[in-house]
C-alpha positions as CSV (number, residue, x, y, z in Angstrom):
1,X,-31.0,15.1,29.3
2,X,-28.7,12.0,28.2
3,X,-26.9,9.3,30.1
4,X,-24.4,9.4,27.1
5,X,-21.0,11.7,27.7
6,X,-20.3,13.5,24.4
7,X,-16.6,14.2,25.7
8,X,-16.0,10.4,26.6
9,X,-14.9,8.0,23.7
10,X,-17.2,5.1,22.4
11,X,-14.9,2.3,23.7
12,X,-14.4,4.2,27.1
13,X,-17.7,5.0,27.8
14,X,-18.9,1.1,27.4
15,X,-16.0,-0.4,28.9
16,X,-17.1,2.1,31.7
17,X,-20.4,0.5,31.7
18,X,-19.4,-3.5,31.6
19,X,-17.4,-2.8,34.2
20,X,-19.7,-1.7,36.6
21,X,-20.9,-5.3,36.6
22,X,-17.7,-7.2,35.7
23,X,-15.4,-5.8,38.1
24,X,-13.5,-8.7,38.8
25,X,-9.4,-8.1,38.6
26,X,-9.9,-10.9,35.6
27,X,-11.9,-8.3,33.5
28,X,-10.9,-4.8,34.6
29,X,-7.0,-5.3,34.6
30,X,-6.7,-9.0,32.5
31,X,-9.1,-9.4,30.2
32,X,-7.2,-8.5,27.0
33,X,-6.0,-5.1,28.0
34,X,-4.5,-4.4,24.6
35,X,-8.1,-3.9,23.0
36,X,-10.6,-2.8,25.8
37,X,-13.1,-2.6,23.3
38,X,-16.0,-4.6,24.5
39,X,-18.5,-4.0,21.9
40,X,-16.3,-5.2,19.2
41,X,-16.2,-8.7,20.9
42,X,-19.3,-8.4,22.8
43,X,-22.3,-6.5,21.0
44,X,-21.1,-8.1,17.7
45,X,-23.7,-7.8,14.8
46,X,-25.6,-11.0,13.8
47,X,-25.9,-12.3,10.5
48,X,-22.8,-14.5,8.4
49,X,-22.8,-11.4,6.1
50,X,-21.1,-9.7,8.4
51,X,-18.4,-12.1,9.2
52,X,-16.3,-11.2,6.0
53,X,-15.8,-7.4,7.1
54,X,-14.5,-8.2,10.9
55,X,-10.8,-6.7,11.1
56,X,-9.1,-10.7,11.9
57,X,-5.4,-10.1,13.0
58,X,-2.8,-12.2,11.0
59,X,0.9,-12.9,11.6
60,X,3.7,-11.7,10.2
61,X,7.5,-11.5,11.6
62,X,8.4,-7.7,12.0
63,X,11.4,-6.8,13.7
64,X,10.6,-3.4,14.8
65,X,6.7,-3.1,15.2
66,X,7.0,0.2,15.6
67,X,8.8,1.6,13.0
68,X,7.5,4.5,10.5
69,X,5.0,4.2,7.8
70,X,5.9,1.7,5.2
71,X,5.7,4.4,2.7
72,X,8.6,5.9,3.9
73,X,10.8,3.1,2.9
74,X,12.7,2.9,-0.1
75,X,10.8,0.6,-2.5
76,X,13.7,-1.2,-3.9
77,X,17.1,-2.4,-2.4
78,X,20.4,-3.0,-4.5
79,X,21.3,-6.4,-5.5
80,X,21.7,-8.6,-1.8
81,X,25.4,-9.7,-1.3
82,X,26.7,-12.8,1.0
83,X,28.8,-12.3,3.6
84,X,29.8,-15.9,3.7
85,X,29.8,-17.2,0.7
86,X,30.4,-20.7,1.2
87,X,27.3,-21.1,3.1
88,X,25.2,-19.6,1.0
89,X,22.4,-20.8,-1.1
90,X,19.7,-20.0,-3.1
91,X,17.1,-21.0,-0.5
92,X,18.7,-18.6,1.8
93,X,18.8,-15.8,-0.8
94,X,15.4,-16.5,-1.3
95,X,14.4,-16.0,2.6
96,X,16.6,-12.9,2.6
97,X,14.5,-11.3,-0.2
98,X,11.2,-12.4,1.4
99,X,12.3,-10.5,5.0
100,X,12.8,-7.8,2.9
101,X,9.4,-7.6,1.8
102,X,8.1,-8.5,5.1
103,X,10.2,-7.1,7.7
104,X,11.1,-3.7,5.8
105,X,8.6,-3.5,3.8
106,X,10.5,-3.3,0.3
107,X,7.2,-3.8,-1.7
108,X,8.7,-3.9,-4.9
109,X,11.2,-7.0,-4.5
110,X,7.8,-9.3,-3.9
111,X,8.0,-10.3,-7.7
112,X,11.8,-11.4,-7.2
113,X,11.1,-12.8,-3.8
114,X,8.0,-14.9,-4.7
115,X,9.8,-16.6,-7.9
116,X,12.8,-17.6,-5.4
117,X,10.8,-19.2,-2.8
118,X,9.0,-21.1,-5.8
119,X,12.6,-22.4,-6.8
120,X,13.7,-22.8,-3.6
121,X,9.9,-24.9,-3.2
122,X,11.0,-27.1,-6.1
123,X,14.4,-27.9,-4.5
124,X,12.7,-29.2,-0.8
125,X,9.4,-29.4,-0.9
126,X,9.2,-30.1,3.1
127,X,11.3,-26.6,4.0
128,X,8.6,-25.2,6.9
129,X,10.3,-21.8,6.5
130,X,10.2,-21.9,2.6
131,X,6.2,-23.1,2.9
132,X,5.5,-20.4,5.3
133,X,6.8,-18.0,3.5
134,X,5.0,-18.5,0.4
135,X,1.5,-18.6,2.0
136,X,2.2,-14.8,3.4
137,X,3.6,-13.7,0.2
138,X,0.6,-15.4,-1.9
139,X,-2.0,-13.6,0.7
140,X,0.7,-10.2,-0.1
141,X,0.0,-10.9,-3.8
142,X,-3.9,-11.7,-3.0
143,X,-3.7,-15.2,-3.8
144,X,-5.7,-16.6,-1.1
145,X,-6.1,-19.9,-3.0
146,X,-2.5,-20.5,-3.4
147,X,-1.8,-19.4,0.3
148,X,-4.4,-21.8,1.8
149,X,-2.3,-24.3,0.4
150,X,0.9,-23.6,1.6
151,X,-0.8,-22.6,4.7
152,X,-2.4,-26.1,5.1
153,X,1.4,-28.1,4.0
154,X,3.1,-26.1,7.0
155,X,0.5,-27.2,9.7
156,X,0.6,-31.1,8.2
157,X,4.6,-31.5,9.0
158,X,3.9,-28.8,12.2
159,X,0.2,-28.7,13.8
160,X,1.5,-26.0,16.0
161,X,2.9,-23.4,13.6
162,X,1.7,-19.8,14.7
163,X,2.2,-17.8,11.1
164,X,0.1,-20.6,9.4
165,X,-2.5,-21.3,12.2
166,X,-3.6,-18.3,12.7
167,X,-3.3,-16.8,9.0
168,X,-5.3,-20.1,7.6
169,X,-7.6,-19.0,10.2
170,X,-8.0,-15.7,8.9
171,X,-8.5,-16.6,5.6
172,X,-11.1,-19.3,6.5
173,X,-13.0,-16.5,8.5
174,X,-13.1,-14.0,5.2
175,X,-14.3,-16.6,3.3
176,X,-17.1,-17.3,6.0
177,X,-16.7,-20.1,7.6
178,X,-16.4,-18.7,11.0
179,X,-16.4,-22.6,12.9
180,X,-13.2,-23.7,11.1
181,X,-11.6,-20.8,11.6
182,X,-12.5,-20.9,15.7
183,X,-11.5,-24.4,15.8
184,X,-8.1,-23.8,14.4
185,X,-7.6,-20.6,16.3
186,X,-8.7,-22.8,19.2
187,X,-5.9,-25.3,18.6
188,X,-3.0,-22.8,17.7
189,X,-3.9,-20.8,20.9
190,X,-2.9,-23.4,23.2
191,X,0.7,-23.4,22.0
192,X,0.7,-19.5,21.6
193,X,-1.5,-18.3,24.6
194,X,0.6,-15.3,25.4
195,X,-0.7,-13.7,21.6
196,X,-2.8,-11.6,22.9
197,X,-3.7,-11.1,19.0
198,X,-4.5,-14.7,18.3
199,X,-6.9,-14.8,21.5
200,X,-8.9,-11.5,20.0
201,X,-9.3,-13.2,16.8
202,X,-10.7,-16.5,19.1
203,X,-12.8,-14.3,21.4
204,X,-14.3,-12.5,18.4
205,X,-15.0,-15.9,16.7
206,X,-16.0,-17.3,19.2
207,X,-18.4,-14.4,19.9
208,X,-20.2,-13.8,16.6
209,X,-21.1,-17.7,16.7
210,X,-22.7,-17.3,19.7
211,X,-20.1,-19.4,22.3
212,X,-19.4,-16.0,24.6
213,X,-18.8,-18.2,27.7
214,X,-16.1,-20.1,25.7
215,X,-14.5,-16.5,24.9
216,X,-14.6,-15.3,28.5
């Protein structure tokens, strides 16, 4: 005899349970209904070690979250043309090329991209959309150092910026320290409250160290 339902899935069958108790509308229908996984907030594992391996959500602009597998896409585009060429300018040829990477996923134009931005860097060094963009494209090319960096310039000239909040935050919680992490997530959720994917990372940080009445 078991109390466990082989046919029901892991995340069903415990949600099933912690709502028996929690039934309140503010847990069964509101309490981040795009991940009903309670356990994974909840019932984490103890121990820093284990901080490194949590999945942490970062940001990056996609236009169409739902499109195909990256792999589908072609991995290089021809050479990008103006249509207005009197307003163009390096610094925007520089941001086209990055959205390229980013948005359709053109893998092999990161080289090109990155070495724009950096130029484009050199020209303003107070561009918010330049900075931004070169900490997601340093975490692209692994370059966590570097992306910390830029990262930390964006939210000096804008406390509030969601990419760099919530990315420095990720990176912070790989490297293991969880409390930093949580109090910057903390800080960028109150301008950004309706991402539901910034309050998971908080919930989940706030979990693991132990604050689960915060994270209700």
């Amino acid at each position: 005899m078991s109390c466990h339902d082989p046919h029901i899935s892991r995340v069903d069958f415990f949600r099933t349970k912690c709502l028996v108790c929690h039934s309140q509308v503010k847990y069964a229908a509101q309490h981040y209904p795009s991940n009903p996984d309670c356990t994974n907030c909840h019932m984490p594992r103890t121990g820093a070690q284990n901080i490194p391996h949590i999945a942490w959500t970062d940001h990056r602009i996609r236009q169409h979250p739902n499109q195909p597998d990256l792999a589908a896409v072609p991995t290089k585009t021809r050479e990008l043309v103006p249509i207005l060429t009197e307003n163009s300018s390096p610094r925007d040829f520089a941001l086209a090329y990055y959205n390229l990477v980013v948005v359709k996923g053109l893998t092999a134009e990161r080289p090109r991209a990155w070495q724009m931005l950096l130029a484009a860097e050199r020209s303003d060094p107070n561009d918010l959309a330049v900075l931004r963009a070169l900490g997601i494209t340093a975490e692209l090319n692994r370059d966590d150092a570097h992306a910390r960096n830029y990262y930390v310039a964006v939210l000096k000239k804008n406390p509030d910026n969601l990419a760099a909040g919530t990315n420095l935050g990720t990176l912070l919680a790989n490297s293991g320290d969880l409390e930093a992490a949580a109090t910057l997530w903390k800080q960028t959720f109150r301008q950004n409250a309706d991402i539901p994917e910034l309050g998971q990372n908080l919930a989940r940080a706030q979990c693991t160290l132990g604050q689960k009445d915060a994270a209700e």
